[in-house]
C-alpha positions in Angstrom: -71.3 81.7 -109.5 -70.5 78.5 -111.6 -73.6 76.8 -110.4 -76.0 79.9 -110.9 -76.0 79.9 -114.8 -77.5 75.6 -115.2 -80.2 76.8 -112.4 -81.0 80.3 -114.4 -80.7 78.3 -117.9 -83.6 75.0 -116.4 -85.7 78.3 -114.6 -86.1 80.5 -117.7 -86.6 77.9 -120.3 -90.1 76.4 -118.5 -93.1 77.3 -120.2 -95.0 79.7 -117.5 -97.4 81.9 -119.4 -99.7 84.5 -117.4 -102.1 82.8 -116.0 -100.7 79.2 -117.0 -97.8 79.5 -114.6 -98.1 75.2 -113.3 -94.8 74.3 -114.5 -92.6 76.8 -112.9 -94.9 77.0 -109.8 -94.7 72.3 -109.9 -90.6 72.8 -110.3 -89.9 75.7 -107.5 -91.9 74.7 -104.5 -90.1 71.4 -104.1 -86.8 73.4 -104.2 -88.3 75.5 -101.2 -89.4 72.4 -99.1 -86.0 70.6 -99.5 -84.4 73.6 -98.6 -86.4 73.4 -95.4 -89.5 75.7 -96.1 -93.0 74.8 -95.2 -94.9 75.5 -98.5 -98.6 76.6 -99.3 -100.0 77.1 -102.6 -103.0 79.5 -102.7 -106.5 79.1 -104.6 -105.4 81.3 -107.7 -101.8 79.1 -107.8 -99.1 81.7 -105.7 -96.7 79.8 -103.5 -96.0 80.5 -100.1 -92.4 79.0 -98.4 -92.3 79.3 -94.5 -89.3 78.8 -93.7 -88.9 80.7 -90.1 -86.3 83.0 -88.1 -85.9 85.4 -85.7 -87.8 88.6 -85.8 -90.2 90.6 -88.2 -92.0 88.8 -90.9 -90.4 89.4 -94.3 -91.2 88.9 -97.9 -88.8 88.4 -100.4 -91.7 87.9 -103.4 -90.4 87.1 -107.1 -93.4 86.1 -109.8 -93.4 83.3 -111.9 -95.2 84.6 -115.3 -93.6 85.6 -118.2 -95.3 87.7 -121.3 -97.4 85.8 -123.4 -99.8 86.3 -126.8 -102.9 84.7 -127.1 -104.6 83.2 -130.2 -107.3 85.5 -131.1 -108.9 83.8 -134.0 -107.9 81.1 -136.3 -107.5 81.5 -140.1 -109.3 79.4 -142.3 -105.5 78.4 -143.6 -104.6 77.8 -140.3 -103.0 80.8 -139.3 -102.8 81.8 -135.6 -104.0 85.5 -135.6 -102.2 86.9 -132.0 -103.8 89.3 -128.7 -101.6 90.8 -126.7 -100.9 89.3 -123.4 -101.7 92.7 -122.0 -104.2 95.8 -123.3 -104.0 95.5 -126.3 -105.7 97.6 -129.5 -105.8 97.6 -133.2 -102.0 98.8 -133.5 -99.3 98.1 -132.0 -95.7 100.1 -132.0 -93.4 99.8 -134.8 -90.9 99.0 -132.2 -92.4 95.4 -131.6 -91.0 95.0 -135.7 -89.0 92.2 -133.6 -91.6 89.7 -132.4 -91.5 88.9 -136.8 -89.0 85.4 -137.1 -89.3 84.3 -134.0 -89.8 81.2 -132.7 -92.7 80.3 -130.3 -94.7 77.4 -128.4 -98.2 77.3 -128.6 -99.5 75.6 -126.3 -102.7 73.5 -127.0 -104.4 71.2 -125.0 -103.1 68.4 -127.0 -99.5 69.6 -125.9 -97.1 72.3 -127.2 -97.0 72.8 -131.3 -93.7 74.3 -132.9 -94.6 77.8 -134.7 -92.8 81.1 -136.2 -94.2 84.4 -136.1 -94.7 85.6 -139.8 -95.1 88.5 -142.0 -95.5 89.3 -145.7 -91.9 89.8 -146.7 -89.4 90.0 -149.6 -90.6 89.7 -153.0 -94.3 89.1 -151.9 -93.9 92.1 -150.1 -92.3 94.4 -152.4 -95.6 93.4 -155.1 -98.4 94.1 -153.5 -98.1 95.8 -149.9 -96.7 99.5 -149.6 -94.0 100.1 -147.0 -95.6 100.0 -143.4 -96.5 103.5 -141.4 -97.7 101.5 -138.8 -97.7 98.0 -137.0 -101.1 96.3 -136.5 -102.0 92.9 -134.9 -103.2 92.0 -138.7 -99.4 92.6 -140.0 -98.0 89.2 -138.1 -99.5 85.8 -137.6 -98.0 82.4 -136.1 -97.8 79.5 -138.7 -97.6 76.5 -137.5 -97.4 74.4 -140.9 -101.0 73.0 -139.8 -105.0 73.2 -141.1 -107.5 75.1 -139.4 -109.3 71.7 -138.8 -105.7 70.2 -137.5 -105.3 72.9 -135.2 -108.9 72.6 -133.5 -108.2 68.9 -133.3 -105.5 69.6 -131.3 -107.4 71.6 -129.1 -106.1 75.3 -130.1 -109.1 78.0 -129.8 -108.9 81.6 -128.9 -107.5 82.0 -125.4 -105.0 79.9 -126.2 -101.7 80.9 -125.1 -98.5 81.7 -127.4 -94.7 81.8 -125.8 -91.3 82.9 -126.9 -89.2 79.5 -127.9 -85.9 80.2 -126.6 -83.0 78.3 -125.4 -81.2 80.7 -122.7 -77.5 80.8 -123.2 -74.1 82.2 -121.7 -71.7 84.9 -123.6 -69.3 85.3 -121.7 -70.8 87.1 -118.5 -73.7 87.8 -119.7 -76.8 85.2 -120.3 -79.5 86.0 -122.7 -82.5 84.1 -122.6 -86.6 84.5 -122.5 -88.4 85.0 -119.1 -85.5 86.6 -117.3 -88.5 88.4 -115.7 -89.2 87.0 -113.5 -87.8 83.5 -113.4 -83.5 85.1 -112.2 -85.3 87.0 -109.4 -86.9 83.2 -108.5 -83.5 81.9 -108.4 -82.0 85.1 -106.6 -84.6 84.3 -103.6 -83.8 80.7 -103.7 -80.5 81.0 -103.0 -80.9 83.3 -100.2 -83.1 80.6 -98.6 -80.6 78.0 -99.3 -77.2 80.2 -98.3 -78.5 81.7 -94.6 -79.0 79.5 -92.3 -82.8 79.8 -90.3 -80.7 80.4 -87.0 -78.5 82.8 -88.5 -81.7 85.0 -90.4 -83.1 88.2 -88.6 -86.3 88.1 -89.9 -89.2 85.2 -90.1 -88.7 84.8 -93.5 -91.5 84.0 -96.4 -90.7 83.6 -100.1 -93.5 84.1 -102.3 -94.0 82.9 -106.2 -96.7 84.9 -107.4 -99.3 84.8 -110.1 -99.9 87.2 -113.2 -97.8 89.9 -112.7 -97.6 91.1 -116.1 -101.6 92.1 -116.4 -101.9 94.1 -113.2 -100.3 92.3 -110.2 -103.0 90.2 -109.4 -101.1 87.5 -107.4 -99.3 89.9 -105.2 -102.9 91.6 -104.7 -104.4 88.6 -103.2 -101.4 87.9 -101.4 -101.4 91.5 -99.6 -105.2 91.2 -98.6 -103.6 88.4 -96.0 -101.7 91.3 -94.2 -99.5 88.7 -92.8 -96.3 90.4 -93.2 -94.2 93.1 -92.0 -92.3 94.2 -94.4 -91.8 93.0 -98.2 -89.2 93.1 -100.7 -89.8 92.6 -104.3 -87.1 91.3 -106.7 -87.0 92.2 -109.9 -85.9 92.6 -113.2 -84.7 96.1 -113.7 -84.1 98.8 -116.9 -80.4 98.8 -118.8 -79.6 101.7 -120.5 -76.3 101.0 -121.6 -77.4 100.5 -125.4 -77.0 102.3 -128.6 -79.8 105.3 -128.6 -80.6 105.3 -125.3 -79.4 108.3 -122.8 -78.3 107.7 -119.8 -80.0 110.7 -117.8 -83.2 108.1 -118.8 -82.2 104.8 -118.2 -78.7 105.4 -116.2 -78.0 101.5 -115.1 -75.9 99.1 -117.0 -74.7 95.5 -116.7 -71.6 94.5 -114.7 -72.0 97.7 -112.2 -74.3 95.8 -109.8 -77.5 95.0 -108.6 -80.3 98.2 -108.2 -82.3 99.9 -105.7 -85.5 101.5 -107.4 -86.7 104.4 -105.3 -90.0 104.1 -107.0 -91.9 103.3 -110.3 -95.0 104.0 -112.2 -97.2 102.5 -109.6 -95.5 103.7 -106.2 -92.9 105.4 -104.2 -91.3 102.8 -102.1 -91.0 102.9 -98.2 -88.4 104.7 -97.6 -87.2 103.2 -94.7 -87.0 99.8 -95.6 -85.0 101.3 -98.8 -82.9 103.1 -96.9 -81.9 100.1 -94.4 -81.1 97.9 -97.6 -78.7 100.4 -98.7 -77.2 100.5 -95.7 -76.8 96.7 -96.0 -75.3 96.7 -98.9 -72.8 99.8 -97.5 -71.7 96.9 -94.5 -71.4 94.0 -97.0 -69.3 96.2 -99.6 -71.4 95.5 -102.1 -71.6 97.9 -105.0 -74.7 98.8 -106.5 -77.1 101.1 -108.4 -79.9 103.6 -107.8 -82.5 103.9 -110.1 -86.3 105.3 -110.9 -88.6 103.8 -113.6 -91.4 105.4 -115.4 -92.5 103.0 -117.3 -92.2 100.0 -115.2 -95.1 98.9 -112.2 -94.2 95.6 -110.2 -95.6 93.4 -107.0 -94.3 96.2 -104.8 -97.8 98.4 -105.0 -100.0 96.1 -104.3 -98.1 95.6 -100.7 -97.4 99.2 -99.9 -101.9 99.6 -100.7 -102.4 97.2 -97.7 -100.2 98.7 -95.6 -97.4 96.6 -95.7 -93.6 98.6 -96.2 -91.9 97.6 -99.4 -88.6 97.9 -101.2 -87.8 96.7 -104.5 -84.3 95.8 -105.7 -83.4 94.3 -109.2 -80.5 93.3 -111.3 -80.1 95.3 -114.5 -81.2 93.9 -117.7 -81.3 94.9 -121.6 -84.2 94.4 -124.0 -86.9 93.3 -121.2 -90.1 91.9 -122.9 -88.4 89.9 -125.3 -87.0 86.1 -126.1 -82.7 87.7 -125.8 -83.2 89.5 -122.7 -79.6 89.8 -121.6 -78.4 90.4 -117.5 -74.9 90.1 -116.2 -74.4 87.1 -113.8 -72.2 89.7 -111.5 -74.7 91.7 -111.0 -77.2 88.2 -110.2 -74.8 86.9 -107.9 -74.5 90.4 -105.8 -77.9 90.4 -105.7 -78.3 87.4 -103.8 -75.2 88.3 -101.7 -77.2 91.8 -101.0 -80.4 89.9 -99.9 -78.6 87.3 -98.1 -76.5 90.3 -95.9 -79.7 91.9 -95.4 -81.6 88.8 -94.3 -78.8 88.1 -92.0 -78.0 91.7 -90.4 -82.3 92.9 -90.3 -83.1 96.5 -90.9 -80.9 98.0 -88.4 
């Protein structure tokens, strides 16, 4: 486990937007080849690692895109006014109060410029502005100290994409960092390459890096119309509940009780064969873990299961997804690669 966080920490802190995922797609595929994988990168940018065994063709699919904003308009001060990385409307839910003080990249054409979402606060606040019923898109902005004219020059227009700036740290089990989703399922998958041996695996296995995830699955979508496979897993970032306010009969996982199977989410039920053969992996290997359902919560998986392709999905358990201090439990990460790795080894039976 002592070699997991530096790999998790240099994974999570690239800059891989939706849709501008190059730098974390340019760092993984050479892990892949020199772990003995035969790589292909696909027209819209997902990454394909070949890297052989015995038996049916498995997935193991992790994406490489992390939530983004994008400048919608530029201020004639200079300010960046933000769209969601997603749908997106006039308001947005009081519950996003967090995005306000935080740090982020923006990343121009000219390079990436320092910024700091901002609000009207304190004294200016108390003056003229009554106390907020709602959040709108119009309440926050990203200053980045420069002119309208400066920021142009450096080639910032709308479209131009806006990322959490967040170093990803360790306290005591537990790392907290930006971009956990996707970028610790990356890592779980490349470490199962790297720890089974091809002559030991029971499967031909693929790894996959996919492409924009977060705005409706569209790598793993073009990656299913191949119908190559014959079974998928997806790994993924799961829902803690384990927090003040929230019940348990909602979100029952929590950090440091293992890694999770999810049964199925808001876009599918998963096969439930393939889910039943990696519990009963997990049952062989001793390896404690979770069961869960998510209702809020759609991954690669659907996009598989539409072409006819059985899928699973297993996760390890994380607080405060969707934001620059989501916080997982490197137990949990390290049985999870143990989990896929036991599987991969042992097949479905």
């Amino acid at each position: 486990m002592s070699d997991l966080f530096p790999f998790i920490k240099e994974l999570t802190e690239l800059t891989g937007p939706v849709g501008q995922e190059a730098t974390v797609l340019d760092y993984i595929e050479p892990l892949w080849q020199a772990a003995g994988a035969r790589t292909e990168r696909t027209r819209i940018g997902n990454i394909l690692a070949y890297a052989g065994g015995n038996g049916p063709r498995l997935l193991l699919a992790a994406h490489a895109d992390e939530l983004c904003y994008l400048v919608r308009a530029i201020d004639a001060n200079g300010f960046l006014w933000l769209a969601n990385g997603q749908t997106w409307e006039r308001k947005t839910s009081l519950r996003n109060w967090f995005t306000i003080g935080q740090n982020v990249r923006v990343l121009a054409r000219s390079g990436e410029l320092p910024g700091v979402i901002a609000a009207a606060t304190g004294h200016a606040a108390a003056l003229v502005l009554p106390e907020p019923a709602e959040l709108t898109w119009n309440d926050f902005w990203v200053d980045t100290g420069l002119s309208r004219d400066e920021l142009i020059t450096r080639g910032v227009t709308p479209g131009t994409r806006i990322v959490w700036d967040a170093t990803t740290v360790q306290r005591g089990p537990h790392i907290v960092g930006k971009a956990l989703d996707d970028r610790v399922p990356l890592a779980v998958i490349t470490e199962v390459l790297r720890r089974v041996p091809v002559h030991e695996r029971a499967f031909d296995l693929t790894l996959a890096c996919t492409v924009q995830e977060e705005v409706g699955v569209i790598g793993a979508s073009a990656l299913a119309a191949r119908n190559q496979f014959d079974a998928a897993i997806v790994v993924e970032i799961g829902l803690a509940g384990d927090i003040p306010g929230v019940d348990e009969r909602a979100l029952p996982l929590r950090l440091g009780a293992g890694p999770a199977l999810v049964h199925k989410d808001a876009l599918v039920h998963y096969d439930y064969a393939l889910t039943r053969a990696l519990e009963q992996a997990a049952a062989r290997a001793h390896i404690p873990f979770q069961h869960a359902v998510f209702g809020s919560f759609g991954s690669d998986g659907a996009p598989f299961m539409k072409a006819d392709i059985p899928a699973a999905m297993v996760v390890f358990p994380a607080r405060y997804t969707h934001t620059p201090f989501e916080t997982g439990h490197l137990g949990d990460i390290e049985a999870l690669i143990e989990w896929l790795a036991a599987f991969v080894r042992g097949g479905a039976s």
